[in-house]
C-alpha positions as CSV (number, residue, x, y, z in Angstrom):
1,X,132.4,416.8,-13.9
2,X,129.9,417.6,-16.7
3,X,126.7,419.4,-15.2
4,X,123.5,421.1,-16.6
5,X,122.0,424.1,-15.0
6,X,118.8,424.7,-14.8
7,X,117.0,427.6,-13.1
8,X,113.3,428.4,-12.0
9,X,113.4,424.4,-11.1
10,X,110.4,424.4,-8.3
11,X,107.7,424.6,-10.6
12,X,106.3,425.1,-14.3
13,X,108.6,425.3,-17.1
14,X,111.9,424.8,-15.3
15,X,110.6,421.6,-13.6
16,X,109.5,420.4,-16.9
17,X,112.9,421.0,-18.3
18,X,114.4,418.5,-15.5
19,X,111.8,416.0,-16.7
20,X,112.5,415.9,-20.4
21,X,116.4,416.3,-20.4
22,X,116.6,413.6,-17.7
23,X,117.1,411.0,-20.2
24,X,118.8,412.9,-22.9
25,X,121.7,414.1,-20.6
26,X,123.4,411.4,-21.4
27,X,127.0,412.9,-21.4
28,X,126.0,415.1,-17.9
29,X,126.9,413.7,-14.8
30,X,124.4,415.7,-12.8
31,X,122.1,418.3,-13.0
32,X,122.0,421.0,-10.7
33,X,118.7,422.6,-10.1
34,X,118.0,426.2,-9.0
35,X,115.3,428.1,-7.7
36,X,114.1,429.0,-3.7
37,X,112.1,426.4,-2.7
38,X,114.2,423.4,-2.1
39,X,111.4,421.1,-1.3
40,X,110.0,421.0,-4.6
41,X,113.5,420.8,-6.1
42,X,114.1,417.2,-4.0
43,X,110.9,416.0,-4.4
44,X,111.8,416.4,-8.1
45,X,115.3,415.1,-8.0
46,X,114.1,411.7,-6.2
47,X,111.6,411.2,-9.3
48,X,114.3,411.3,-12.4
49,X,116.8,409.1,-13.2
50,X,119.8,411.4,-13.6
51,X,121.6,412.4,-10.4
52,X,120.1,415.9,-8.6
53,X,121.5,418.2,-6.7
54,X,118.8,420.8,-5.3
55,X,120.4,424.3,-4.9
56,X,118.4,427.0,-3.0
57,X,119.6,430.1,-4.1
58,X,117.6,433.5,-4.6
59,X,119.4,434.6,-8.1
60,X,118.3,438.0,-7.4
61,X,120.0,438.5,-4.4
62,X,123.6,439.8,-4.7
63,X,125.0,437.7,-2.0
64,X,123.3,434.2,-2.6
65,X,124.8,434.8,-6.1
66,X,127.7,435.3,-5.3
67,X,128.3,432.9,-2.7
68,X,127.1,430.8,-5.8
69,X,129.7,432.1,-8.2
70,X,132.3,430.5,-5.4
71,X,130.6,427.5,-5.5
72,X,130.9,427.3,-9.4
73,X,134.6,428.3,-8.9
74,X,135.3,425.4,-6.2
75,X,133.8,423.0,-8.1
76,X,135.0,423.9,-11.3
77,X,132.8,421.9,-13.7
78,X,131.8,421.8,-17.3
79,X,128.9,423.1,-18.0
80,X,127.1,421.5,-20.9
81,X,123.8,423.1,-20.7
82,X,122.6,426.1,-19.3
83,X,118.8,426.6,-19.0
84,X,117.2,429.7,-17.8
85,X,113.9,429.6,-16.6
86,X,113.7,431.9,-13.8
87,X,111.2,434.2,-14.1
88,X,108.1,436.5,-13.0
89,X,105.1,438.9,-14.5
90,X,102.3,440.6,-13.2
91,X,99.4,441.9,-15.2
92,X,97.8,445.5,-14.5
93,X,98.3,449.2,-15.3
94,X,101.8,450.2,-14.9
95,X,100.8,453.8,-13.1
96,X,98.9,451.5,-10.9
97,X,101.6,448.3,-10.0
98,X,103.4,447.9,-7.1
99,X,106.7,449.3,-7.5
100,X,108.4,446.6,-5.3
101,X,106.6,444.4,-8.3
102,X,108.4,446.4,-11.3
103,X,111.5,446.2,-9.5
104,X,111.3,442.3,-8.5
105,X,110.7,441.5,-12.4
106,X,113.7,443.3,-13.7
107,X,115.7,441.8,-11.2
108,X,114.9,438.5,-11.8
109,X,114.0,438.6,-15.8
110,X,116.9,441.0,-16.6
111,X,119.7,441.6,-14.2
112,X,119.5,437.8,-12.5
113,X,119.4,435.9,-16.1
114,X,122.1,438.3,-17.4
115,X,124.5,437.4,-14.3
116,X,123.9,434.0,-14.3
117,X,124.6,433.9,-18.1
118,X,128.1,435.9,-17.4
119,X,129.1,433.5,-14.3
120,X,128.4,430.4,-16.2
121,X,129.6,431.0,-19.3
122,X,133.5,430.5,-18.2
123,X,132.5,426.7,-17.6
124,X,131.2,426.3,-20.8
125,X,133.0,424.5,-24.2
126,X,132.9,423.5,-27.6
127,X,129.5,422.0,-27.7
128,X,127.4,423.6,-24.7
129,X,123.9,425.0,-25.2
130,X,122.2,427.7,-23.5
131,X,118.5,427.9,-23.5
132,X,116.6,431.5,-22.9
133,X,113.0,431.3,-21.7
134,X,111.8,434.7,-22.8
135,X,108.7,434.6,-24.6
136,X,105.7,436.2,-27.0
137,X,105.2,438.7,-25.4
138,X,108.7,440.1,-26.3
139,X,107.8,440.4,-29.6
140,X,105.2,443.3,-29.6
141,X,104.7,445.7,-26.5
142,X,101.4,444.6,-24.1
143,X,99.2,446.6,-22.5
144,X,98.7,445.2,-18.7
145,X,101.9,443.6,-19.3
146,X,104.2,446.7,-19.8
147,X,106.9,445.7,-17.8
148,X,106.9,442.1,-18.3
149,X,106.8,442.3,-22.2
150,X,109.4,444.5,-22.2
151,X,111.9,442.3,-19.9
152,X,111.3,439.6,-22.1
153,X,112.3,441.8,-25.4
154,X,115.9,442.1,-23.3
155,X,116.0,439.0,-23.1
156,X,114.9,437.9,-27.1
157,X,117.4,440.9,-27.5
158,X,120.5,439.4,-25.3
159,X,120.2,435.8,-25.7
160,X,120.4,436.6,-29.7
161,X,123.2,439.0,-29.7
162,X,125.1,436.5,-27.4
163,X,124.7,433.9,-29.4
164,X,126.3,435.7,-32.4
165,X,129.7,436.3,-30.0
166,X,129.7,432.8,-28.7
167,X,129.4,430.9,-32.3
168,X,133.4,430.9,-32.8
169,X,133.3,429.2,-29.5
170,X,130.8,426.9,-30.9
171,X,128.4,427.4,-28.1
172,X,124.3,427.3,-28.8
173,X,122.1,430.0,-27.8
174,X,118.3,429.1,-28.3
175,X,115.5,431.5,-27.2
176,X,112.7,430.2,-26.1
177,X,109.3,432.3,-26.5
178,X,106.3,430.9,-26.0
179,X,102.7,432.4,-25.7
180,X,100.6,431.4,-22.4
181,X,101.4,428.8,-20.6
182,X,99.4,426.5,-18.3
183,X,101.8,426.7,-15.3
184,X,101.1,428.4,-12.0
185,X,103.0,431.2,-13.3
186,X,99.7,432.6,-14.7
187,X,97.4,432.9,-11.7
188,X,100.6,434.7,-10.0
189,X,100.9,436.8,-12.6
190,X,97.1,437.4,-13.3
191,X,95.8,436.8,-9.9
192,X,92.2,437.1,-10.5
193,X,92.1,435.0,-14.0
194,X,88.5,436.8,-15.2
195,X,91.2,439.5,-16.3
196,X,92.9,436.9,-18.9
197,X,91.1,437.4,-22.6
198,X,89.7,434.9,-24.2
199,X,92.1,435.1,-26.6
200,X,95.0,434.0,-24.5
201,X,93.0,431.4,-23.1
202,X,92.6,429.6,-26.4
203,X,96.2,430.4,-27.3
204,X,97.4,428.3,-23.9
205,X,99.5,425.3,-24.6
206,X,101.2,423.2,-22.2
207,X,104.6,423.1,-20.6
208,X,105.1,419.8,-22.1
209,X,104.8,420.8,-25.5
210,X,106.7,424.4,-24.8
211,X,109.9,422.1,-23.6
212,X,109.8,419.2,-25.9
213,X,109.7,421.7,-28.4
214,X,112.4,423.5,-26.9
215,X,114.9,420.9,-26.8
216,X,114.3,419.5,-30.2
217,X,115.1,423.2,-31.5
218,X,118.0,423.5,-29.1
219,X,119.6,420.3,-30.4
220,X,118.7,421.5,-34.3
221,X,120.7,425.0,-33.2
222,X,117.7,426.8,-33.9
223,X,117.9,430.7,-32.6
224,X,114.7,430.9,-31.7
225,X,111.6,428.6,-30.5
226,X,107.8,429.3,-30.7
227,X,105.0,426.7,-29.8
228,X,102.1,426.5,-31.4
229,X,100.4,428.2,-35.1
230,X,99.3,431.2,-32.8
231,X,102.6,432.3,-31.8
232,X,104.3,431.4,-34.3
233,X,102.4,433.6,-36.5
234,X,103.1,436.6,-34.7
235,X,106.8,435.7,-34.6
236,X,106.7,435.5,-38.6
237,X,104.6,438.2,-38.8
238,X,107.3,440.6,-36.0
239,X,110.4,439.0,-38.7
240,X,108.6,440.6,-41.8
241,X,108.2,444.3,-40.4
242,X,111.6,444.4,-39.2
243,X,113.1,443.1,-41.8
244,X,110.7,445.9,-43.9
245,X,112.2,448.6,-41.4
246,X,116.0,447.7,-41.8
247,X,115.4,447.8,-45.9
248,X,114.4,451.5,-44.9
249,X,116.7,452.2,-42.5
């Protein structure tokens, strides 16, 4: 059985992901869709074409991920595409954040996508794409975003490496790294949204445009994705000093 994975699947990016792939899967038999809330997930399964299977599963929780890794093994399918969407920020001084806060984003933007990535990676071939949602803000360090910026850098980081050890297996690695995006994941991450500039408020794009993007660079074999002139200037910008810094290294 072929199968795509796709994570963070209740709301925002990840359910906008099911959307767009479900009629461009056309050699996946199902797609299985992970995240918490199941409700949303079957709501959003009845709505696309391709056959859905909504999975609650807390990724940062070393049993549910587990009992999931036994699922995978049961099952035993073939994983053509492997999106990670899973994800969380908050926005405020990091001597003043809750440290059950710090600790919930590293678990979920490090240590659960890195697992994931490990357990699924087995069921992959010749062929199979894996899509990173990190994002903009891994490309310089943010102030009021300290911890958040810097979990998506690992991941930028991670999902580039990896895909320099799995190109002999012929397996795609795209990172996706977008600026802000109009999801809910902004008023969680901002909760009173007077404290977003008025900078990133022009610099907001949709998560329509973030995935269609996405996928048209994940089916090019791009490494990395950036919607919109905005971010995309930074990430040109980021390119030239490194590369300036490894000629004088």
């Amino acid at each position: 059985m072929n199968i795509a994975i796709i994570t963070g699947a209740s709301s925002g990016i990840g359910m906008e992901f099911a959307r767009q792939l479900d009629r461009q899967l056309c050699k996946t038999d199902e797609v299985w869709l992970l995240a918490r809330r199941k409700e949303p997930m079957e709501e959003l399964a009845r709505s696309i074409r391709i056959k859905a299977r909504a999975i609650s599963v807390d990724i940062t929780n070393e049993n549910e991920l587990k009992h999931f890794q036994e699922v995978m093994a049961i099952s035993a399918p073939k994983i053509t595409m492997l999106v990670n969407c899973a994800g969380m920020g908050r926005h405020g001084s990091f001597s003043e954040q809750d440290d059950e806060d710090i600790s919930a984003m590293l678990r979920l933007n490090v240590v659960a996508l890195t697992k994931l990535t490990k357990i699924c990676l087995p069921y992959m071939r010749r062929g199979s794409k894996i899509i990173q949602l990190a994002s903009g803000a891994a490309f310089v360090p943010q102030a009021g975003f300290a911890v958040y910026a810097a979990s998506k850098s690992y991941v930028y980081s991670f999902s580039r490496a990896l895909r320099k050890e799995l190109r002999k297996r012929c397996i795609s690695v795209t990172t996706v790294c977008p600026g802000p995006v109009d999801t809910p994941f902004l008023e969680q991450a901002y909760g009173d949204m007077s404290q977003m500039s008025n900078l990133k408020r022009l610099t907001t794009v949709s998560a329509e445009c973030v995935v269609a993007k996405a996928i048209e660079d994940c089916k090019r074999g791009r490494v990395v994705s950036v919607c919109g002139l905005p971010m995309q200037a930074l990430y040109w910008a980021t390119q030239g000093i490194q590369n300036v810094i490894q000629v004088f290294s």
